[in-house]
C-alpha positions as CSV (number, residue, x, y, z in Angstrom):
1,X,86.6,37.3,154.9
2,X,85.8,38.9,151.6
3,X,87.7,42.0,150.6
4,X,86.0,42.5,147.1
5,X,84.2,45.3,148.3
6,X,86.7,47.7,149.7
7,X,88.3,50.0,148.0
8,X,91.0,51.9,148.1
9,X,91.3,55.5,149.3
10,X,92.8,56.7,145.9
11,X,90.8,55.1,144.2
12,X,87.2,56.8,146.4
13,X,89.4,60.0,146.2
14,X,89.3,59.8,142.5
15,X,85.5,58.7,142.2
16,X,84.9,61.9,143.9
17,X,87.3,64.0,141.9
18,X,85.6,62.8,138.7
19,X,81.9,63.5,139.9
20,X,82.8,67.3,140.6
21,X,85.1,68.0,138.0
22,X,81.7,66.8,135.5
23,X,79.6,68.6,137.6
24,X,79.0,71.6,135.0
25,X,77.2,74.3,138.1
26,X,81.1,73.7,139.5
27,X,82.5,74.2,136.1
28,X,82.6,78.0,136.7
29,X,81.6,79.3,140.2
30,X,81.9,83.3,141.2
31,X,82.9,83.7,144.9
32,X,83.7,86.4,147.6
33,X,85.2,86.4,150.8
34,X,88.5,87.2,152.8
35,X,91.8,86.3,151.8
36,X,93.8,84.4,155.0
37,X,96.8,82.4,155.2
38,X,98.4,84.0,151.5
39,X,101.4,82.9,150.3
40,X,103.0,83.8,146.7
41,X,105.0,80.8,146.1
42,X,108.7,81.7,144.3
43,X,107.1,80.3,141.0
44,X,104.3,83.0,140.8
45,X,101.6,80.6,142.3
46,X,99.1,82.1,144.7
47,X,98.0,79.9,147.7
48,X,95.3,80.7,150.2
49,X,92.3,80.3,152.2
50,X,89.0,82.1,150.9
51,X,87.0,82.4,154.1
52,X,83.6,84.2,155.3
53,X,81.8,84.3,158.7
54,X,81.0,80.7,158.5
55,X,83.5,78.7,156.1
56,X,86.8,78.5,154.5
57,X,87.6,76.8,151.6
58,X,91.2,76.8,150.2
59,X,92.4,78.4,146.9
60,X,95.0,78.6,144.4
61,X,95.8,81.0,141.4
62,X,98.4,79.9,139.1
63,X,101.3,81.9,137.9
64,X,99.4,82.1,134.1
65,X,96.8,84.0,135.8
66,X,98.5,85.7,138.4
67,X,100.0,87.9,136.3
68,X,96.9,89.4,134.7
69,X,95.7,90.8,138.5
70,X,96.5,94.3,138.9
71,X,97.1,94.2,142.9
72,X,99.0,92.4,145.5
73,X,96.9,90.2,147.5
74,X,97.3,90.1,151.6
75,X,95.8,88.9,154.6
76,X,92.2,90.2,155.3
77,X,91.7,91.7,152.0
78,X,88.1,91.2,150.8
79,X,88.1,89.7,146.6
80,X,86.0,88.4,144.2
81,X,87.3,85.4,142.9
82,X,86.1,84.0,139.2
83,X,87.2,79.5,139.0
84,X,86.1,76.2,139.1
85,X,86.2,73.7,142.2
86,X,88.0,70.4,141.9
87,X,89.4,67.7,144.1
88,X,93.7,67.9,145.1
89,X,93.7,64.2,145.2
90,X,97.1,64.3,147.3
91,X,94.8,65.0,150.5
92,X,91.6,64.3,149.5
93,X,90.7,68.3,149.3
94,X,88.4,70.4,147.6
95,X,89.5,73.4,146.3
96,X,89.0,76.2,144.0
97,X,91.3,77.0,141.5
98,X,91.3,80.7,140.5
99,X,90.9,82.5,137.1
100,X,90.6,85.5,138.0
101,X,90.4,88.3,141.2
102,X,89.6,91.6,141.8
103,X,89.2,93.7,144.7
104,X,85.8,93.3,146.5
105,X,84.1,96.9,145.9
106,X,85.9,97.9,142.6
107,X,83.7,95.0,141.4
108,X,80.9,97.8,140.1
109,X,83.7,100.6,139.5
110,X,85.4,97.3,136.5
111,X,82.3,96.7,135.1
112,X,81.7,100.6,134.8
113,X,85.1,100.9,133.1
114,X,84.4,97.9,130.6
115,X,81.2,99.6,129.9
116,X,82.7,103.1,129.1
117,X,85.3,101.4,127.3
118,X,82.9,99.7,124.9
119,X,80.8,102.4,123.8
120,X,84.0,104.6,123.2
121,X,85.5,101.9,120.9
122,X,82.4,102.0,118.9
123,X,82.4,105.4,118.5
124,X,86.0,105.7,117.2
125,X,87.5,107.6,119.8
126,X,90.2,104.5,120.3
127,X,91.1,104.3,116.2
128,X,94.7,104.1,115.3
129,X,94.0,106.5,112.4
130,X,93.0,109.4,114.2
131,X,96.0,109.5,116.7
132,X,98.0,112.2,116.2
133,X,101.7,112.1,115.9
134,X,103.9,113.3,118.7
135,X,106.3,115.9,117.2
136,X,109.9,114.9,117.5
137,X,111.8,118.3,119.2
138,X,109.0,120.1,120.9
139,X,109.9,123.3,122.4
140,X,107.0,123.6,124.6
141,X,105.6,120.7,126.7
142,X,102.4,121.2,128.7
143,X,101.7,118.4,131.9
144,X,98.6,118.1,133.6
145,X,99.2,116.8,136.9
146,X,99.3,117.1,140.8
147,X,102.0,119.9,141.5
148,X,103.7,118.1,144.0
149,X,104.7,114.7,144.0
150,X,106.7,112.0,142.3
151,X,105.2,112.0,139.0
152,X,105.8,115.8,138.1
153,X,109.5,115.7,139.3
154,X,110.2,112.4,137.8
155,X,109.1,114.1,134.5
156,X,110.7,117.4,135.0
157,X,113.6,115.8,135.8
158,X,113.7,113.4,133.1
159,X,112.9,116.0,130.1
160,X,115.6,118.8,131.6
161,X,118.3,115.5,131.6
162,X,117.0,114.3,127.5
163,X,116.6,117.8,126.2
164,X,117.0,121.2,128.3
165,X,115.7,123.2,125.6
166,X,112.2,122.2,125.8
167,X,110.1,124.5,128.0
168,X,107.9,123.5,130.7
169,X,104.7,124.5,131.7
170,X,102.8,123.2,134.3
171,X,99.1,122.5,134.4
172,X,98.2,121.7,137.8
173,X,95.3,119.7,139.0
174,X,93.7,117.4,141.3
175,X,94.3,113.6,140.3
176,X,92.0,112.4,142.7
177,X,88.9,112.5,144.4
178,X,85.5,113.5,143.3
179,X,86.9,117.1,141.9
180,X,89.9,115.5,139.9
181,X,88.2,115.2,136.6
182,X,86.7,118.7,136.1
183,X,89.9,120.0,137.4
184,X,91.2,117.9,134.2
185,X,89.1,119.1,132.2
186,X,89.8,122.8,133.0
187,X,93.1,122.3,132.6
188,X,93.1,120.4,129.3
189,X,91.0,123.6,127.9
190,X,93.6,125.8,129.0
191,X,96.1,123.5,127.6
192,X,95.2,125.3,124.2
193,X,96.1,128.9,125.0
194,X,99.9,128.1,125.6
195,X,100.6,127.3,122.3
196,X,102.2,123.6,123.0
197,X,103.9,120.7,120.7
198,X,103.1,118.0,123.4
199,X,101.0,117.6,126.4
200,X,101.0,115.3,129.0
201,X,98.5,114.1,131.4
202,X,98.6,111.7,134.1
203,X,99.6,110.9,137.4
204,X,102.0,107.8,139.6
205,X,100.3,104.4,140.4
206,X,97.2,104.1,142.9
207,X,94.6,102.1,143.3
208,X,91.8,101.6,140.6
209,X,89.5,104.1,143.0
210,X,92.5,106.4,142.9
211,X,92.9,106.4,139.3
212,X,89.0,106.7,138.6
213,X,89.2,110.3,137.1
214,X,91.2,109.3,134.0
215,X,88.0,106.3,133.6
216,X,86.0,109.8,132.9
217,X,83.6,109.9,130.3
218,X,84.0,113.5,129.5
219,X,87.8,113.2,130.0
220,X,87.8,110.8,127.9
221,X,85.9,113.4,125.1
222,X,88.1,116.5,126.1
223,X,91.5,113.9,125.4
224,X,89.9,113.1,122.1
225,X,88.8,116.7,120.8
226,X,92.0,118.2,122.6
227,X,93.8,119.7,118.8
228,X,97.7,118.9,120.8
229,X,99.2,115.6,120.5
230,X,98.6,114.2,124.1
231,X,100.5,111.5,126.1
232,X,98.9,109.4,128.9
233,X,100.7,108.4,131.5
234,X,98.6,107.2,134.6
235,X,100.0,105.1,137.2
236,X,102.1,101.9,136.5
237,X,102.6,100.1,133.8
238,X,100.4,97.5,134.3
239,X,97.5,99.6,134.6
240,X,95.1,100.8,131.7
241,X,92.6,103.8,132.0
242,X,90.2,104.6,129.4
243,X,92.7,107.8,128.8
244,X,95.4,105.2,127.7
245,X,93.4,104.2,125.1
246,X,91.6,107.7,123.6
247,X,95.1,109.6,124.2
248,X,97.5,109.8,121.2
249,X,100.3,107.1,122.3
250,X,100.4,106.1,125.6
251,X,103.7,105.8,128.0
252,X,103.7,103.0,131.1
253,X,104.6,105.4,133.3
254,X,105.1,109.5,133.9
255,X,109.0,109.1,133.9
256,X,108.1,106.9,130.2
257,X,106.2,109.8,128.7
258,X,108.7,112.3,129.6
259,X,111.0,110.1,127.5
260,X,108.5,109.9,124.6
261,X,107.7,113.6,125.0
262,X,111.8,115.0,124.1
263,X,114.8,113.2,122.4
264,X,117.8,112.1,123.7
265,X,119.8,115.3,123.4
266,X,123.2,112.9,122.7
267,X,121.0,111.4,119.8
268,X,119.9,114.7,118.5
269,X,123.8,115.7,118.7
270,X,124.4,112.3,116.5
271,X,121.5,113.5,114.2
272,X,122.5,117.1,113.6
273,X,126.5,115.4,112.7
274,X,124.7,113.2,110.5
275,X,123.0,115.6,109.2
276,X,126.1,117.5,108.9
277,X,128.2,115.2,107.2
278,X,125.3,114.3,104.4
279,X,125.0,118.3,104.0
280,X,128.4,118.5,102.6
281,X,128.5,115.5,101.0
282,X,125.5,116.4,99.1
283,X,126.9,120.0,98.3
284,X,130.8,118.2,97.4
285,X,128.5,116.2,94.6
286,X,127.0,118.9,93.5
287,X,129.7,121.5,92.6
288,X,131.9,118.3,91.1
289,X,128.8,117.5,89.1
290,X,127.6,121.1,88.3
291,X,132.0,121.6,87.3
292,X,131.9,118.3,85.1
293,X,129.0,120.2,83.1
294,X,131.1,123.4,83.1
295,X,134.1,121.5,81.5
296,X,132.1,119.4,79.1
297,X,130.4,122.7,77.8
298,X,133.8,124.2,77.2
299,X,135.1,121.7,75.4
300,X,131.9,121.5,72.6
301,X,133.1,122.3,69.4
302,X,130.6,125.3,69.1
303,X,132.0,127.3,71.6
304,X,135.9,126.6,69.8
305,X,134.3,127.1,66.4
306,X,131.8,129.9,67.3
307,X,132.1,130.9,63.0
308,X,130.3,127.4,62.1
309,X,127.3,128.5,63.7
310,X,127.0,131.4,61.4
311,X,128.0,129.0,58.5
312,X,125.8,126.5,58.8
313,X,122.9,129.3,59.5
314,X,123.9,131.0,56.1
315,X,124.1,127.9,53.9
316,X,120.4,126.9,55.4
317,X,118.9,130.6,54.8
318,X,120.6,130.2,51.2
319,X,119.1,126.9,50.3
320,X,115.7,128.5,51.9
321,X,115.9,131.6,49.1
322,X,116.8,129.1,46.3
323,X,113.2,127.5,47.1
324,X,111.4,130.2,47.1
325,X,113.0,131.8,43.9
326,X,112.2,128.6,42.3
327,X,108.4,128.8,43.8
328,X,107.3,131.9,42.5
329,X,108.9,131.2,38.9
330,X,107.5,128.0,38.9
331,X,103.5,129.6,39.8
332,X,103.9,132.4,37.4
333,X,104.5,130.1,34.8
334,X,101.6,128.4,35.5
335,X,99.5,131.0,36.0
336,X,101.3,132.5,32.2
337,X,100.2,128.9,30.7
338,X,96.8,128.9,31.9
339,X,96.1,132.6,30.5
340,X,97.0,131.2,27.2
341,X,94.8,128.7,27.3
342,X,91.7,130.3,28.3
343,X,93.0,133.4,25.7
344,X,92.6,131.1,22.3
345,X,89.7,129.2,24.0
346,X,87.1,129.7,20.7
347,X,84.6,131.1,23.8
348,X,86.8,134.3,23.2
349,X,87.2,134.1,19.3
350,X,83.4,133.5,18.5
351,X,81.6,134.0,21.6
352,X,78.1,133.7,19.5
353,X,78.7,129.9,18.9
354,X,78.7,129.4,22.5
355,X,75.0,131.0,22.8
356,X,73.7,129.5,19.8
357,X,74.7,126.2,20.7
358,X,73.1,126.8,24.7
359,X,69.8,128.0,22.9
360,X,69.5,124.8,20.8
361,X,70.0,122.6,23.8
362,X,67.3,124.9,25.6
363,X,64.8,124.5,22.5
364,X,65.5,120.6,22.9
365,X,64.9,120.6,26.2
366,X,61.6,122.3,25.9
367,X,60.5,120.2,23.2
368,X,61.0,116.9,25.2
369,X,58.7,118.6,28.3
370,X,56.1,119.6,25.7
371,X,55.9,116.0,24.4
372,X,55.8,114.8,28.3
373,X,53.1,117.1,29.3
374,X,49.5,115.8,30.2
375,X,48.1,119.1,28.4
376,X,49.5,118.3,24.8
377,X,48.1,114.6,26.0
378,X,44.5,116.2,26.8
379,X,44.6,118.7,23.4
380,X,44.9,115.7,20.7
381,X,41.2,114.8,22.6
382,X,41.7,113.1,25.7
383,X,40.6,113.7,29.1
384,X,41.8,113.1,32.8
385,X,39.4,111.8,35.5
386,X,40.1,112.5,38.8
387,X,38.4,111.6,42.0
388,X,39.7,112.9,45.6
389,X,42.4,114.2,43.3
390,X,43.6,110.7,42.4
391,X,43.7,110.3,38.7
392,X,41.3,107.2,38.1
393,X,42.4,104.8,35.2
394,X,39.8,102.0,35.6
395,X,36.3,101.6,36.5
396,X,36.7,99.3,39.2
397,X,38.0,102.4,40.6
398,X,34.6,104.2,40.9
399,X,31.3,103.5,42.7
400,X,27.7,105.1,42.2
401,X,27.4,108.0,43.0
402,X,31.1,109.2,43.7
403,X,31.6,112.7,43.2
404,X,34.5,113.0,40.2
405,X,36.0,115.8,38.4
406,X,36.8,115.3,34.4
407,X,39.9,117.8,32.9
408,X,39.6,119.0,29.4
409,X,41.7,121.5,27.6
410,X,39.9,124.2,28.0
411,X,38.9,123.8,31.9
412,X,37.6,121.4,34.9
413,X,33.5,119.8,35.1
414,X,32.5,118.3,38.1
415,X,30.2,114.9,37.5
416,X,28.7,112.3,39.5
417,X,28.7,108.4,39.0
418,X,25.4,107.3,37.7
């Protein structure tokens, strides 16, 4: 008998393994049903069955994942489950292997929230550079929350314990339901007529559905235009509303932004001794500094020798009349020297040379235009020819006919090229 053709189970089991983990429509599959037979394994794992009306199929969600879903799964709770279907060769058994799970019918709620999210982030309501700061002793702290239950006497509680000086004043409203945001809203707008350092709105832990009103659009806007400093602190610390990310800093929980809203009163006590301590050292240094001047200003030799001031002032103003004696005798003699001069200057002593010599130069002068000028030119019998008032020396510079006008001494004839 031949037993070339059998196989073993491992290795079939591994065929079919490899044909559905390269099967790319099982690569990433999006299923819903009902959880059954859940177990959280001490490790984090999740195990259990995904069933519906008609099939089952098993599941598991490691602990990598498991920590990113924002419920506690149970028995005959409806999910949507995000993975990829392979084989668990140990039995032979197809599975899926989870990614990621949300709550069957918050499905449409997460994909509003993502949505809302978006278009906030683009229009800069979530930018780190518009946050405001949260002051650091506030003495009035406004909350916005449900008037009863554990979230406002967790944060009552825990600013009176920090800091007992800060006031309280409560802004109550409904934190959820379909009146819950424009109850915030109200109250967020009356927030500004109490004058406060700090406000806080928020509310304990819930369900996504529960915490839908802080997912508000126009919430969202109010926390954003609001001109106090404003903590968020909805539910638990694992979950994120869009008023986490618009508000000014954001605390995990309501008992967590009490302790952001007021300091430690021990570490303000600590701060203030500090505080006290560097005053006097700062004063100590400055009255041994400010005395050090005091004595090195006593001992200058001015103030023992007060006379040398005068001394030394009266030598310089004597030096500074010596100068200007020696000025003034020194421009009057110049002034003497150039009288003299201009005294026996023969201008003075035989002023008629002076104007006899000027009118000989002036006869010379005349004498040289005379012999320059065109007219003593045209009396010794010459003529000038002009033409378009250009005097014309050549007759290459005339034509028939031109029009020309001939100087003479005793006047102008007009005459015309023949």
């Amino acid at each position: 008998m031949n037993n070339d053709k059998y196989i073993t189970v491992s290795r079939l089991t591994r065929y079919i393994k490899y044909k559905i983990d390269n099967d790319t429509n099982l690569q990433e599959v999006f299923l819903k049903g009902e959880i059954s037979n859940f177990k959280a394994h001490t490790r984090g794992h999740y195990y259990f069955t995904l069933k519906d009306e008609n099939s089952r199929i098993n599941a598991i969600m490691f602990s990598s994942q498991t920590k990113n879903i924002k419920f506690i799964p149970e028995d005959g709770m409806k999910v949507l489950v995000t993975g990829k279907i392979s084989v668990y060769e140990a039995n032979g058994g197809y599975q899926v292997y989870v990614s990621d799970m949300i709550e069957d019918g918050v499905g449409n709620l997460y994909i509003a929230y993502e949505q809302l999210k978006k278009k906030l982030e683009q229009e800069g309501l979530f930018a780190k550079e518009k946050k405001k700061s949260i002051p650091k002793i506030p003495k009035r702290v406004g909350v916005i929350t449900a008037p009863t239950g554990a979230a406002i006497r967790d944060i009552i509680s825990t600013i009176k314990r920090r800091f007992p000086l800060t006031e309280i004043i409560l802004l109550p409203a409904l934190v959820q339901g379909a009146e819950a945001a424009p109850s915030i809203l109200e109250q967020i707008k009356r927030a500004e007529e109490y004058n406060l350092d700090t406000l806080i709105v928020g509310r304990g832990g819930g369900s996504i559905e529960d915490m839908w009103c802080f997912n508000d659009e126009e919430v969202a806007y109010a926390i954003y235009n609001c001109n106090i400093p404003i903590i968020s602190a909805v539910g638990h610390e694992i979950d994120f509303t869009i008023a986490d990310f618009v508000a000014d800093l954001r605390a995990p929980t309501p008992t967590g932004a009490a302790e952001l809203a007021v300091p430690n009163r021990i570490d303000v006590i600590n701060y203030i001794d500090q505080l006290n301590i560097r005053s006097k050292k700062v004063i100590k240094n400055k009255l041994d500094f400010l005395n050090q001047r005091l004595t090195d200003v006593t001992n200058k030799y001015i103030l023992k020798n007060p006379m040398s001031i005068y001394e030394i002032k009266e030598q310089q103003f004597s030096g500074i009349i010596d100068k200007l004696k020696y000025s003034i005798t020194n421009i009057y003699n110049q002034k003497e020297r150039k009288y003299l001069n201009i005294k026996s200057s023969f201008i003075f002593k035989e002023p008629t040379k002076l104007i006899d010599k000027t009118k000989q130069r002036y006869l010379q002068i005349i004498s040289k235009l005379d012999a320059l000028s065109p007219l003593s030119t045209i009396k010794r019998g010459y003529s000038v020819l002009r033409k378009d008032n250009k005097v014309i020396t050549s007759k290459k510079d005339l034509s028939k006919k031109d029009k020309v006008e001939l100087e003479l001494v005793d006047g102008k004839v007009n005459m015309e090229v023949i």
